[in-house]
N, C-alpha and C positions, 0 to 999 in steps of 0.2 A: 466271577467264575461261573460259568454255566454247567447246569447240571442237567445232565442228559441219559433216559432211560432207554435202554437199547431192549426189544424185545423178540426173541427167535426161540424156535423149537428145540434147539440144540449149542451145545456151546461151542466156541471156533477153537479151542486150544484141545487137541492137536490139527491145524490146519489140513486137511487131507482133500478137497477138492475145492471147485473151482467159485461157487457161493458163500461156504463158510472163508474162505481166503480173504475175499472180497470184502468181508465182515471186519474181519482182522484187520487188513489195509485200511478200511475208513476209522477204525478205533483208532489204529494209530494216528491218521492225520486230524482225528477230535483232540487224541491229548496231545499233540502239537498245537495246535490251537488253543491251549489251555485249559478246556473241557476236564469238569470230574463224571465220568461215569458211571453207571449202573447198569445190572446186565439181569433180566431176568429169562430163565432157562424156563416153556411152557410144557416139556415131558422132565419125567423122569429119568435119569442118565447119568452116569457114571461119572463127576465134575474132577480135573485132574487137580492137581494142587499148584501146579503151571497155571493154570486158568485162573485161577481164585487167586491167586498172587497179582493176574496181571491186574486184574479192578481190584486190588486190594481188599479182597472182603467183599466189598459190595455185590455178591452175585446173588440172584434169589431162586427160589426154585418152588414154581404153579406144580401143586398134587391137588386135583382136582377131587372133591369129596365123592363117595363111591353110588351118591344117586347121582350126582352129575355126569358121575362115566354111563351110568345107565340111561340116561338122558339122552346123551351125545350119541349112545350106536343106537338108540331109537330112529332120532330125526336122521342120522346118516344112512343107516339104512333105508328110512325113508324116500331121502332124496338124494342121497348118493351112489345108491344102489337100485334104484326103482326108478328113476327122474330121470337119471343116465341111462340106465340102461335101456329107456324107452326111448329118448332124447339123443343121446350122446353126448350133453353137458351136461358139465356141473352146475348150482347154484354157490354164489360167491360163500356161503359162510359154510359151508358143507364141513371144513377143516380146522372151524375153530372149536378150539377150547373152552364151551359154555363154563363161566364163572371164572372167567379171566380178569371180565372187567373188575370183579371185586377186587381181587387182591392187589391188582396192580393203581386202584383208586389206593388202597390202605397205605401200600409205600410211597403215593403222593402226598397223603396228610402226612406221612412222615420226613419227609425230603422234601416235598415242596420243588419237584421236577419244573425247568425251564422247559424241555423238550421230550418227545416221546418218541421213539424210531421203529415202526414195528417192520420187519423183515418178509416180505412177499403179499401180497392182496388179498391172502386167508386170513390174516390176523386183523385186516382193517375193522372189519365189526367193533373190537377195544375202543376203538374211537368215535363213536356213539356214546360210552356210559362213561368214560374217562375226564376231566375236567383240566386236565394240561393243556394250556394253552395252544403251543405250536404239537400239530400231530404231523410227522413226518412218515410216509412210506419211502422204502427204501425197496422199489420196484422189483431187482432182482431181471423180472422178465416180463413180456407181455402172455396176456392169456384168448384171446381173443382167437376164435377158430382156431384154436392151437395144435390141433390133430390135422387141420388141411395146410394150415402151413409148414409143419412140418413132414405131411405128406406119412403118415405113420397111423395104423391102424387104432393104439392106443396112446395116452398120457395120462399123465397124475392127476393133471386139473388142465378140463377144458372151459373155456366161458363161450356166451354170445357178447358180444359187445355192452348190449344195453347191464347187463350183470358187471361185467369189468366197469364202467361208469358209475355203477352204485358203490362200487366197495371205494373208486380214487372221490367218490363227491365226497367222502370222510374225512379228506385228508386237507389238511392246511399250505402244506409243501410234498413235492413229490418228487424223489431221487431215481430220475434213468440212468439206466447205464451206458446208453448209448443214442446215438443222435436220433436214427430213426424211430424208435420208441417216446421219447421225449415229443417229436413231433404228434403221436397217436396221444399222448395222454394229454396231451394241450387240447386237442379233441374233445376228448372223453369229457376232460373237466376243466373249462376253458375258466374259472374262476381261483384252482389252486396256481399258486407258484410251480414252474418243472425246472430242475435243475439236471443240468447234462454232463456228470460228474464221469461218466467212462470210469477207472477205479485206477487206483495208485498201487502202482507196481515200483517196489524199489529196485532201482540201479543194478546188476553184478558184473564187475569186470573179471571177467573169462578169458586167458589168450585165445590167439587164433591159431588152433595145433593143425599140426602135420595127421589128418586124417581123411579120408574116403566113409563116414559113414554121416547118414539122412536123419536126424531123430525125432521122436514122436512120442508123446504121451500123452492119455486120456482116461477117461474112468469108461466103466463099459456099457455107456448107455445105445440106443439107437441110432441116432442121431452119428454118435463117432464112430458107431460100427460099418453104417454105410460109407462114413468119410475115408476108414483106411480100406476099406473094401476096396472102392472108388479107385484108389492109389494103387494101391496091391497088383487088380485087374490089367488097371489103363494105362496106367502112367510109370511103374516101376519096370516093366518088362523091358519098355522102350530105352530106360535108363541102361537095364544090363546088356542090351543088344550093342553097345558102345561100349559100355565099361563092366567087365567081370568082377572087377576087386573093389565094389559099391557092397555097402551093406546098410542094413534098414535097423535099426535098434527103436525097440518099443517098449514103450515101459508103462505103467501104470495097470488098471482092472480091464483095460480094454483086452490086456495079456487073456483075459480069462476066457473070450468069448469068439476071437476069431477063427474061422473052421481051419481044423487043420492041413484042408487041401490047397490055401492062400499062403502057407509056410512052407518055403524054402531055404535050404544054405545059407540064402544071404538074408535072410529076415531072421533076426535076433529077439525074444520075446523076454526082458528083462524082471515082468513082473512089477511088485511092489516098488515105489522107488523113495526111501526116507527120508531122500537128501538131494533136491531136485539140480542142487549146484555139481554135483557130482556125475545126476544124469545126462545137463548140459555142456558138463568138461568133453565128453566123448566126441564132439564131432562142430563145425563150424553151420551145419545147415538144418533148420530147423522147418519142419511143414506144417499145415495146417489145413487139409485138403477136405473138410466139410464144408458141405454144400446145400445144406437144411439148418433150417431152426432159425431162432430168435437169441435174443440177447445179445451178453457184451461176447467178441470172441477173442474169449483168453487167451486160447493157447500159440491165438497169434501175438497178443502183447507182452505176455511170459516169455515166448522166442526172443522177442526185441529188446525184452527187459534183461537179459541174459546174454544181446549185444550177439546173436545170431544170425545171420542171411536167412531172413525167413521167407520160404516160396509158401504160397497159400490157393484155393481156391478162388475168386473171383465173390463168390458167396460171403467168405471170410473176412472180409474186408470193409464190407457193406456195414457204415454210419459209424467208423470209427474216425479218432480223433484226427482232426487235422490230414481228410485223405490223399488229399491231391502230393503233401509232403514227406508222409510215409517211407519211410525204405525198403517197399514189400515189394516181391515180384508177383503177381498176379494174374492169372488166369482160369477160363474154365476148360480149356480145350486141354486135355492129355498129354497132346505133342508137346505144347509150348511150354506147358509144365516141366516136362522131362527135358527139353532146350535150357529152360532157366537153371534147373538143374547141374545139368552137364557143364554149363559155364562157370557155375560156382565152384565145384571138383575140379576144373582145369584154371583157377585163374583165383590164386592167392590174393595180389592185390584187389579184385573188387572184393573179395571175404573181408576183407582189411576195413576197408572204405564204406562197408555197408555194416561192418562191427561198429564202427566211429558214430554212423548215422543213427543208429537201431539206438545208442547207449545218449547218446543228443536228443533225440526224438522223445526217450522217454523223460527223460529229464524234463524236457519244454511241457509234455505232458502232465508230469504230475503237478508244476509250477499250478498250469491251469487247474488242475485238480482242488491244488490249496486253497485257489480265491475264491471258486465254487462254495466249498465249504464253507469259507470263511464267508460269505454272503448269506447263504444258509442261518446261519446260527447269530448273526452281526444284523440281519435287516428283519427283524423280528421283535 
C-alpha cells in the first residue's frame, strides 16, 4: 500500500469550487487504487470533522512559529510587493510557507511517505528540503504571462517562464490538468514525468425534463464575469428575439458580481448552490461561455458529467479530453451560439441523445483518468 502525502493550503471538505473539487476527485481515485493518505493543511482553518473522517485521522496542520510569520511578510513584501509591483511578476516562492519543509520532513521519519503531492507551483520550494522520494506537483494551472493570457489587469500569481521552470525542475512527476498545459510543462521541464490526468468527475443520471431554462454556475472571478457578460450581451438577446418563455438561471458567487443592468425577467440569480444535483435538475442545457484563461474547463465537464447538452465557447473546449469526440456544441460567434441553442429548446430527442453521449464520454473519461493515476503511483 502506498502512502501518499497530499499538501494544500486549505482543506477540500466542504467542496465549494472548482480546485479544491478537483482535489477531492483525485483523493478519491488514490483510495481507489488502494492508496493510504495524508493530508497536511499549510494555514490555519477551521478543519470539519467530515474532513478528518475522510483520511481517518491522518490530517495535519503547518502553524508556522511567529518569527517565521515575521520572516515571510519581510521577504513578501519584499518581493511580492516591491518586485511586482515594479516588474509585474511574481518570483515562484513569494507564497510559500518558510518552515514547511521542517515539519513536513518530521512526518516523513514518521510515516516514511512513498509519495508527496503538493497542490500549485507555490508550494514546489517543499521539494528542495524534503527527502521523499517521488515529488509529485499537482499543476492546478499554468502561470506563465498569466495576466496577458488572460488579458486582465490583475492575478494572484504571475510568473515569467524561466521562474515557472525553476519551481516544475523540483518536481519528479507533474500532474496537468489538461492537454495543452502538459504540452508547456514538457517544455519547461523536459526531464520530469507529465501526466495528462484532466480530473474525474463522477457520473449523475439526471432525466431529461420538460423545461425552457440555460444554466450556469460559477464562482465570481474575472475570468467568469466576462464569460456571462459575453452571453448576457451577445448571445442571450438573440435567443429571446425567438423564444420569450427562455430563462437564464445562475447560480453560484458569480450571483454576487454581475451589474444589475445585465438582469432581466428572464435572468434568474440563484445565488449559493449546496446541492449542485439539484441545480442541474432545472433545466436539460448547460453553457460554458468563457473565453479567457487557462486550465482545466470545468464547468464544461461538470455540464457533461451531469449528462447536459453543453453549448460552450470555442475557448472552453480547448485541450480537453478526447476533443474531436466530445459532445459539445461549440462556437465563438454569438449567432451560432444562440442557433445551437434554439435547437436544443426545440428538439427533445437530440437533448436525449446528447444526455446518453455527455454520461458515455465521461465514463470513457475517467476510465482514462484511472490508468493515469495508476501509472503515476505504479511506475515509480
Amino acid at each position: 500500500m502506498k502512502r501518499i502525502l497530499i499538501v494544500h493550503n486549505e482543506p477540500f471538505i466542504p467542496s465549494l469550487r472548482g480546485n479544491t473539487k478537483a482535489i477531492w476527485e483525485y483523493c478519491n481515485v488514490l483510495k481507489k487504487l488502494g492508496c493510504e493518505l495524508y493530508y497536511c493543511v499549510t494555514s490555519n482553518c477551521n478543519l470539519s470533522q467530515e474532513f478528518i473522517d475522510y483520511f481517518e485521522g491522518r490530517v495535519y496542520v503547518f502553524r508556522p512559529k511567529r518569527y517565521n510569520r515575521l520572516f515571510v511578510r519581510i521577504i513578501q513584501y519584499c518581493t511580492k510587493k516591491v518586485y511586482k509591483k515594479i516588474t509585474g511578476y511574481n518570483n515562484i516562492d513569494d507564497l510559500y510557507p518558510y518552515g514547511l519543509e521542517r515539519f513536513v520532513e518530521e512526518l516523513h521519519c514518521r510515516y516514511s511517505f512513498d509519495s508527496c503531492i503538493v497542490n500549485y507551483i507555490t508550494l514546489s520550494r517543499l521539494f528542495k528540503y524534503i527527502s521523499v522520494k517521488q515529488k509529485i506537483l499537482y499543476a492546478h494551472d499554468t502561470f506563465s504571462f498569466k495576466r496577458k493570457l488572460l488579458g486582465v489587469d490583475r492575478f494572484w500569481f504571475n510568473l515569467k517562464p524561466n521562474e515557472e521552470a525553476k519551481g516544475l525542475d523540483r518536481c519528479s512527476d507533474i500532474v496537468a490538468i489538461q492537454y495543452n498545459e502538459a504540452v508547456l510543462f514538457h517544455y519547461l521541464n523536459p526531464l520530469a514525468k507529465v501526466y495528462t490526468v484532466y480530473s474525474y468527475f463522477s457520473p449523475v443520471e439526471l432525466p431529461v425534463v420538460a423545461s425552457n431554462s440555460i444554466l450556469y454556475i460559477a464562482g465570481n472571478n474575472e475570468v467568469n464575469l466576462n464569460g456571462i457578460t459575453f452571453f448576457l450581451q451577445h448571445v442571450f438577446p438573440l435567443i429571446l428575439a425567438i423564444r420569450t418563455d427562455v430563462s437564464l438561471e445562475i447560480g453560484g458567487s458569480i450571483c454576487d458580481v454581475i451589474p444589475s443592468s445585465l438582469i432581466t425577467s428572464h435572468v434568474h440569480l440563484l445565488g449559493k448552490i449546496d446541492k449542485l444535483e439539484s441545480f442541474y435538475a432545472l433545466g436539460n442545457i448547460s453553457i460554458n461561455p468563457v473565453y479567457q484563461g487557462t486550465g482545466l474547463k470545468i464547468k464544461t465537464f461538470e455540464g457533461l458529467s451531469y449528462g447536459k447538452a453543453v453549448v460552450a465557447h470555442s475557448h472552453s473546449v480547448e485541450g480537453i479530453y478526447n476533443i474531436d469526440q466530445a459532445p459539445i456544441l461549440s462556437s465563438s460567434d454569438p449567432k451560432r451560439m444562440a442557433e445551437y441553442i434554439l435547437l436544443l429548446l426545440d428538439n427533445r430527442k437530440l437533448c436525449i441523445s446528447m444526455h446518453k453521449h455527455a454520461l458515455a464520454y465521461i465514463k470513457e473519461m475517467n476510465t482514462y483518468v484511472l490508468n493515469e493515476y495508476r501509472k503515476l503511483i505504479n511506475e515509480n
